[in-house]
C-alpha positions as a Markdown table, in Angstrom:
| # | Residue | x | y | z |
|---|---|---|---|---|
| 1 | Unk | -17.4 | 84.6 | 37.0 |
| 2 | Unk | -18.4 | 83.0 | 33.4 |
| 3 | Unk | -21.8 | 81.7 | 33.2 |
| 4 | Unk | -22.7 | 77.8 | 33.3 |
| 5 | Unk | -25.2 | 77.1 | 30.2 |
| 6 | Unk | -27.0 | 73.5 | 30.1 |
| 7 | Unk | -28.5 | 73.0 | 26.5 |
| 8 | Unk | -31.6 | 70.7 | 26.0 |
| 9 | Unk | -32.1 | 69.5 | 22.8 |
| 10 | Unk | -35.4 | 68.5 | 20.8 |
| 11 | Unk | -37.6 | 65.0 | 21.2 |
| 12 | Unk | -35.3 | 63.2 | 17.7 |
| 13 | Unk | -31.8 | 64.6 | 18.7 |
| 14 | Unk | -28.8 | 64.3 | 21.1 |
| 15 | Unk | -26.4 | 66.4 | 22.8 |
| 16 | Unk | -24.8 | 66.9 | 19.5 |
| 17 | Unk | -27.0 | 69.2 | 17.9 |
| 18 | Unk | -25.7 | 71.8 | 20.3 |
| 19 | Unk | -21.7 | 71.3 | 19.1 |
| 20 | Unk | -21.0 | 74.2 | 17.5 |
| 21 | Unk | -22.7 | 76.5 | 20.2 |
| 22 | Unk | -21.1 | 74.7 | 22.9 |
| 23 | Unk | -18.0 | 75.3 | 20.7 |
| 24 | Unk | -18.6 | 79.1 | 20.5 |
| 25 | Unk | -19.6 | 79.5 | 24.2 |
| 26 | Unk | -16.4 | 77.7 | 25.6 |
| 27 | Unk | -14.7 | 79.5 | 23.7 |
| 28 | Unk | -15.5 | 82.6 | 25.5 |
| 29 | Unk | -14.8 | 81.0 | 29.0 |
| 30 | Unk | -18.1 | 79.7 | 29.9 |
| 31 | Unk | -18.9 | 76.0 | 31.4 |
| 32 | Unk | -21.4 | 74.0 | 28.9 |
| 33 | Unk | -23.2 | 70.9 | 29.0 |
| 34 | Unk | -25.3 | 69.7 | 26.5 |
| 35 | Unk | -26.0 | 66.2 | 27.7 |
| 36 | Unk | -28.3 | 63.6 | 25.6 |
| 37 | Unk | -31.6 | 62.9 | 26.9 |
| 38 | Unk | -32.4 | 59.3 | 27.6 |
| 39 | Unk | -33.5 | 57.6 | 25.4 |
| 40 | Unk | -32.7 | 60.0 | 22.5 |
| 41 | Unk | -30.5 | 60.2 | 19.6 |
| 42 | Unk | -29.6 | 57.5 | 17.5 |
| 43 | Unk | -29.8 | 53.8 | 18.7 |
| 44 | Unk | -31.7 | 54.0 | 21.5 |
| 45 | Unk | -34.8 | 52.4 | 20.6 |
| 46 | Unk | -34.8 | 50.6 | 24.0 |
| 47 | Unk | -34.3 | 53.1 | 26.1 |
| 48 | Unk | -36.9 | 55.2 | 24.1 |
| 49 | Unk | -39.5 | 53.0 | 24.9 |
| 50 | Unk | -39.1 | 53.2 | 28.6 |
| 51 | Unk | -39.0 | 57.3 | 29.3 |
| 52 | Unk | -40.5 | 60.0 | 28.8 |
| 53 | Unk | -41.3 | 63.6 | 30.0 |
| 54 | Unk | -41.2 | 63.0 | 33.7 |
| 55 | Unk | -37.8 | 60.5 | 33.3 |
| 56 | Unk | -36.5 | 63.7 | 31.5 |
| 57 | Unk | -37.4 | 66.1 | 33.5 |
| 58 | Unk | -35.6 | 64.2 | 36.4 |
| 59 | Unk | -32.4 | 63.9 | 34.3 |
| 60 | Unk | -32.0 | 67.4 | 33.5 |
| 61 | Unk | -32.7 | 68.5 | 37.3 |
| 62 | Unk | -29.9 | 66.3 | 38.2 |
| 63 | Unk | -28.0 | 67.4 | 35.5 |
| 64 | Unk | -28.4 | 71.1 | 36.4 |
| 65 | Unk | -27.4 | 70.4 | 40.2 |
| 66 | Unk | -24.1 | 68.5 | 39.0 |
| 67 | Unk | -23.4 | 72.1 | 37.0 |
| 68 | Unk | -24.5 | 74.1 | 40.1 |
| 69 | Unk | -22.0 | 72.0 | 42.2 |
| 70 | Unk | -19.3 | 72.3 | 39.6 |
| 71 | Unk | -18.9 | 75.8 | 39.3 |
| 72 | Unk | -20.3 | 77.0 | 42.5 |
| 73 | Unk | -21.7 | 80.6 | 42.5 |
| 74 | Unk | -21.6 | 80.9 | 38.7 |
| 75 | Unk | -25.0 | 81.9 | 36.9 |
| 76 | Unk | -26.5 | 79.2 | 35.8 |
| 77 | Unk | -28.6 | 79.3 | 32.1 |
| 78 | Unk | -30.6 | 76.9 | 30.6 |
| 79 | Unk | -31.7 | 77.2 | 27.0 |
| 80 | Unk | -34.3 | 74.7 | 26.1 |
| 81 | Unk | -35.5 | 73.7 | 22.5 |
| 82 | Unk | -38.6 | 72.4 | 21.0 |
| 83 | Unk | -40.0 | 69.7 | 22.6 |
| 84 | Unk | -38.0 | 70.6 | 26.0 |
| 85 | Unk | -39.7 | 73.7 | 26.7 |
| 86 | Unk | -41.9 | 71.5 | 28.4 |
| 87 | Unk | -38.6 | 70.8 | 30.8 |
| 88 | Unk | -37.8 | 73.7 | 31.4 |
| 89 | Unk | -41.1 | 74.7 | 32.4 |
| 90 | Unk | -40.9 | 71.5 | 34.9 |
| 91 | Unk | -37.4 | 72.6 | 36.1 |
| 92 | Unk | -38.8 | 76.4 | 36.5 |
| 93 | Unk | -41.8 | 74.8 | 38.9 |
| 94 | Unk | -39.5 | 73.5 | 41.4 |
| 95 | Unk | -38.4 | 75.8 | 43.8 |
| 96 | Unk | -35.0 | 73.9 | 44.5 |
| 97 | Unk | -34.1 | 73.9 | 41.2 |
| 98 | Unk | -35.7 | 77.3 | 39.9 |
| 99 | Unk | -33.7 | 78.8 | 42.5 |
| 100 | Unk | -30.7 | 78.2 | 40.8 |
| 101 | Unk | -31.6 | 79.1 | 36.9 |
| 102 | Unk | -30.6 | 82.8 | 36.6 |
| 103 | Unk | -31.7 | 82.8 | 33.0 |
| 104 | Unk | -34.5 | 80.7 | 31.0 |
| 105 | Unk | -33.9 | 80.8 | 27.0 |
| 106 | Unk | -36.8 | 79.5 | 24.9 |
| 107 | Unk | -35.7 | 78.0 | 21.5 |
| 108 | Unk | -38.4 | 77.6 | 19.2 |
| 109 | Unk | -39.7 | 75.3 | 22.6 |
| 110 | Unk | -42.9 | 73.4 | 23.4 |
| 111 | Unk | -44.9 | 75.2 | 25.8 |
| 112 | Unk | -48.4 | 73.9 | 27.6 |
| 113 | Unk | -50.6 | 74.4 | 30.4 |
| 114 | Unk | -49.9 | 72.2 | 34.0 |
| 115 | Unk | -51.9 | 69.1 | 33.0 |
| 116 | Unk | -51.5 | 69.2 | 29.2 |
| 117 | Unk | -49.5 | 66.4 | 27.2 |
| 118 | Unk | -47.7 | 67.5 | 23.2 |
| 119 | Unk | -49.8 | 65.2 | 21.4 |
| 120 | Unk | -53.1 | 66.0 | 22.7 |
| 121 | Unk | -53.3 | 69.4 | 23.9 |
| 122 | Unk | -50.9 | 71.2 | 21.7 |
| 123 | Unk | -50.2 | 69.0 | 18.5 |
| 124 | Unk | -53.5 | 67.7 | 18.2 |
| 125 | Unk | -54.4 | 71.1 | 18.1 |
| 126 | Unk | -52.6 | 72.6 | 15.4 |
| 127 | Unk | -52.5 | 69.9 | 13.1 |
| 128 | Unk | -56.0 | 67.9 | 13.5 |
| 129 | Unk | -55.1 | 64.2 | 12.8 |
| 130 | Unk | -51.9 | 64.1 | 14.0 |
| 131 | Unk | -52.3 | 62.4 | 16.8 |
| 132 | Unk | -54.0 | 59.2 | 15.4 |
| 133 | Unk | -51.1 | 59.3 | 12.5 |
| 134 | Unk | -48.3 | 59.3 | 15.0 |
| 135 | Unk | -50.1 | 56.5 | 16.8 |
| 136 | Unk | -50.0 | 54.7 | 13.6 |
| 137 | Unk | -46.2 | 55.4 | 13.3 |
| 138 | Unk | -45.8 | 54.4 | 17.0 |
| 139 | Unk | -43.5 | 51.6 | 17.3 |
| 140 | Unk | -44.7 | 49.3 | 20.0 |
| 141 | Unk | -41.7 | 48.2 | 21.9 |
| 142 | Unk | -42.7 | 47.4 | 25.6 |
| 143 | Unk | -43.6 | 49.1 | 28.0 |
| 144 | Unk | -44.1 | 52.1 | 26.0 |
| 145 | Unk | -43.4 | 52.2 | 22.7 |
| 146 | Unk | -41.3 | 55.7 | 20.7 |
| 147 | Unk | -41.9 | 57.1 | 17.3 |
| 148 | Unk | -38.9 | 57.2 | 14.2 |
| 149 | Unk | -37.3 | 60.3 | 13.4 |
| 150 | Unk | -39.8 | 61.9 | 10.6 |
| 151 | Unk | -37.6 | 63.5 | 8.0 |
| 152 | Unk | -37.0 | 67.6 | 7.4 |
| 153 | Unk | -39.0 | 69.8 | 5.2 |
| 154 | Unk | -35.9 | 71.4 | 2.6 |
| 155 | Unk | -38.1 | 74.4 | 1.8 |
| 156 | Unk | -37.8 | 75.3 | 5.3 |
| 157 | Unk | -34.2 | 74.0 | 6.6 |
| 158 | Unk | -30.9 | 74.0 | 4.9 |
| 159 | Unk | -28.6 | 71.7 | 3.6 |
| 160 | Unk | -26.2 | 71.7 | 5.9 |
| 161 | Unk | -29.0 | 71.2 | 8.8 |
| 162 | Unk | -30.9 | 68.5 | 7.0 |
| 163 | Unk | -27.5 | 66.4 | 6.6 |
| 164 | Unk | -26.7 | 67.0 | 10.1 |
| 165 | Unk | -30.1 | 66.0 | 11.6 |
| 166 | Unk | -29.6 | 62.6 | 9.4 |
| 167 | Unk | -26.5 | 61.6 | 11.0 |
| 168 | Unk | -27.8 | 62.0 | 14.9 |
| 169 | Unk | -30.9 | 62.0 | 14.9 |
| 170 | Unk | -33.1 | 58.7 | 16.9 |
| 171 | Unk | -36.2 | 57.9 | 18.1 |
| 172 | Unk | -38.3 | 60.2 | 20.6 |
| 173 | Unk | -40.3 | 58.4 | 23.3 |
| 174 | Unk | -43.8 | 58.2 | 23.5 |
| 175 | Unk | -43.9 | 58.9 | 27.0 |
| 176 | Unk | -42.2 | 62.6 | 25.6 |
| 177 | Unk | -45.5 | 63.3 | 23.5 |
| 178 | Unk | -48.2 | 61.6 | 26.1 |
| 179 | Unk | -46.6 | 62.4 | 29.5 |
| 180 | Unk | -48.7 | 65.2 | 31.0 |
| 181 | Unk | -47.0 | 68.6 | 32.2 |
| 182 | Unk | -46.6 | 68.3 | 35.9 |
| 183 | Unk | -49.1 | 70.6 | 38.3 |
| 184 | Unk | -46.1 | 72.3 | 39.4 |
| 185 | Unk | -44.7 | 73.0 | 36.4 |
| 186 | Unk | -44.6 | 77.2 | 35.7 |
| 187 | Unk | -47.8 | 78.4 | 34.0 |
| 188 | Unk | -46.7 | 80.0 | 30.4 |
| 189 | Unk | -48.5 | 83.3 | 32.3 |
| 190 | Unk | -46.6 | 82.8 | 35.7 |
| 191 | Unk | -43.7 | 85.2 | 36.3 |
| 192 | Unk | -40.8 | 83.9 | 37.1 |
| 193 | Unk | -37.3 | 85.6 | 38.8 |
| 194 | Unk | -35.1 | 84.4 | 36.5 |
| 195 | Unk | -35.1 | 86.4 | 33.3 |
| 196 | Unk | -37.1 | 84.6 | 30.1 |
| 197 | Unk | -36.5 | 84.8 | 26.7 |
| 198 | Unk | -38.8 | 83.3 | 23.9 |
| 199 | Unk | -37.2 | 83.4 | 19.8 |
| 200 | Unk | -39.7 | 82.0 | 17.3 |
| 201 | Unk | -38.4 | 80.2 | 14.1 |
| 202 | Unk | -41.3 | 81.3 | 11.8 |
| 203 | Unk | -40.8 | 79.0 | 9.3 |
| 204 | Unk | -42.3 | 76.5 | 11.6 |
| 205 | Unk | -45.8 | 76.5 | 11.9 |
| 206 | Unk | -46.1 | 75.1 | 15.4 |
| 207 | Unk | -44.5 | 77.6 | 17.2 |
| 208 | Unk | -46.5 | 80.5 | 16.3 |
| 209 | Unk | -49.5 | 79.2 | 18.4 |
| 210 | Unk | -47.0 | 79.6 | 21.0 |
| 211 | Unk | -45.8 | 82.6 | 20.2 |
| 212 | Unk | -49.5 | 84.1 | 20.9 |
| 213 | Unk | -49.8 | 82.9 | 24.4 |
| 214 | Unk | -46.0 | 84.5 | 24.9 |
| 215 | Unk | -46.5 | 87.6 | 23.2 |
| 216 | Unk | -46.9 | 90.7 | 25.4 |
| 217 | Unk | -46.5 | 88.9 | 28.4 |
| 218 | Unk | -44.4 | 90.6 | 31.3 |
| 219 | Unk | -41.7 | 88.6 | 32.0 |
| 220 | Unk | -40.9 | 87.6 | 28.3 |
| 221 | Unk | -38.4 | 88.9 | 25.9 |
| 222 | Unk | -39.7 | 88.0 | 22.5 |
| 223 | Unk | -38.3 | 87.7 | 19.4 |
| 224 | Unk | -38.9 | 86.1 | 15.7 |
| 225 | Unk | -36.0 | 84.8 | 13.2 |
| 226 | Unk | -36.8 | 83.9 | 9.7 |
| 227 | Unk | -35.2 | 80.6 | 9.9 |
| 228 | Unk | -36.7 | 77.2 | 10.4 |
| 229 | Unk | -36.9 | 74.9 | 13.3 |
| 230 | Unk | -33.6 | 74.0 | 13.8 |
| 231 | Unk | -31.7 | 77.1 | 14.2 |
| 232 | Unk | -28.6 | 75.3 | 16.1 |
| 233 | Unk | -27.9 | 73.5 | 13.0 |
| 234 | Unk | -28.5 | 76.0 | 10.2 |
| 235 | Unk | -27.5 | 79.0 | 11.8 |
| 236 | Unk | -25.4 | 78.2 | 15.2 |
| 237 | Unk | -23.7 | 81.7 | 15.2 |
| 238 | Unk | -27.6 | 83.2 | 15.9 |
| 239 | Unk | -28.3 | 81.1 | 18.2 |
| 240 | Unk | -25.1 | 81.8 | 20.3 |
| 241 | Unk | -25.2 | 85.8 | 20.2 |
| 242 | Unk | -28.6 | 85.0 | 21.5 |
| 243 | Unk | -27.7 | 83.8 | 24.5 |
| 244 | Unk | -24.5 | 85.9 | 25.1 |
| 245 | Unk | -27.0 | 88.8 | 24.5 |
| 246 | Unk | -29.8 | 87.9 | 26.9 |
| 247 | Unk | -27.3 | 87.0 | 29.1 |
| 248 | Unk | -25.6 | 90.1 | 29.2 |
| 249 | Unk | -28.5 | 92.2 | 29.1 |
| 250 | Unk | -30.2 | 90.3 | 31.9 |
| 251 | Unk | -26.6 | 90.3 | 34.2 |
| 252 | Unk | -24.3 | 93.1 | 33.1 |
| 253 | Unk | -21.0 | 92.2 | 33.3 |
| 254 | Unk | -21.3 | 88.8 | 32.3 |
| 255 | Unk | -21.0 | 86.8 | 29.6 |
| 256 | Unk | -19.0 | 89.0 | 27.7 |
């Protein structure tokens, strides 16, 4: 049976940023979803101000049981990028759900500590300051306010990706930098059953910190790409041998 792959996108896109690997992975028989998180992608400032990690942690769990009853038995993959790392982590900390993720892709993701938020604990962090400027970019629309899409660095991402984040990208909640990481959410250190992968873009900064706590880790497969953050846009066809690869090096047979 073809895998089942659900696709979480970043804190300023939508479910579009994974079209042409959704494309590519259909293609080859497999079921994907690459839903829009609430309150995500462009126009929906309202909604933005109202969510935040927990609302979207609670969407993608429900989201990954509606897959798991579609296509019942099939293995079920999640690849998570940037800012949802910290979802995945969430989803990985529930035994209900864990229990049916056979594979755990990291793109370039967000990863803290049970009990650490983005902005404080990880952002903060590597860029000193950047909390109190987002603040200041904060737009506060009740009860909780989101931040505008900041625009992309051309040195580091390519035409083709900087046009395509233009047209669909939106606002990110607040609640997506501030929300803490649950206490049951899986410990970057904690091994896991499912197999894990982690690929760093190096071409953005953030991710390297990251990249240290995964390094060397049992449980991690590790890898670097000389691309920037937003692989799925600039270089799709990467991104989708990547996941047919871990896939079919994690569950032979499958996802050929």
């Amino acid at each position: 049976m073809k895998p089942v792959v659900l696709f979480l996108h970043g804190p300023y896109h939508g479910g579009l940023a994974w079209e042409a690997d959704a494309r590519d992975l259909a293609g080859a028989g497999w079921h994907v979803a690459s839903p829009t998180l609430p309150g995500c992608g462009r126009g929906e400032e309202s909604e933005a101000a109202r969510v935040g990690l927990q609302e979207h942690a609670g969407f993608a769990s429900i989201a990954l049981t509606e897959l798991a009853q579609a296509a019942p038995g099939a293995p079920l993959v999640v690849v998570a990028h940037s800012y949802s790392g910290l979802i995945l982590q969430t989803l990985l900390g529930h035994r209900a759900v864990a229990g049916r993720i056979t594979a755990a892709l990291f793109l370039d993701a967000v990863l803290c500590q049970p009990g650490e938020c983005l902005l404080d604990d990880l952002l903060e962090m590597v860029f000193p300051g950047i909390a109190a400027a987002l603040a200041s970019q904060r737009v506060e629309q009740p009860p909780r306010g989101f931040v505008r899409p900041p625009s992309l660095d051309p040195r580091s991402e390519s035409v083709s990706a900087c046009r395509r984040y233009a047209e669909h990208c939106g606002p990110a909640p607040w609640g997506s930098f501030t929300d803490p990481l649950a206490s049951t959410a899986v410990p970057i250190t904690q091994a896991v059953a499912a197999p894990r992968a982690y690929a760093r873009c190096e071409k953005f900064p953030l991710s390297e910190t990251i990249w240290q706590q995964v390094r060397g880790r049992p449980g991690w497969r590790e890898e670097v790409w000389p691309v920037g953050h937003l692989p799925m846009l600039s270089h799709p066809e990467r991104v989708a041998d990547w996941v047919h690869r871990i896939v079919r090096e994690g569950l032979p047979g499958l996802g050929e």
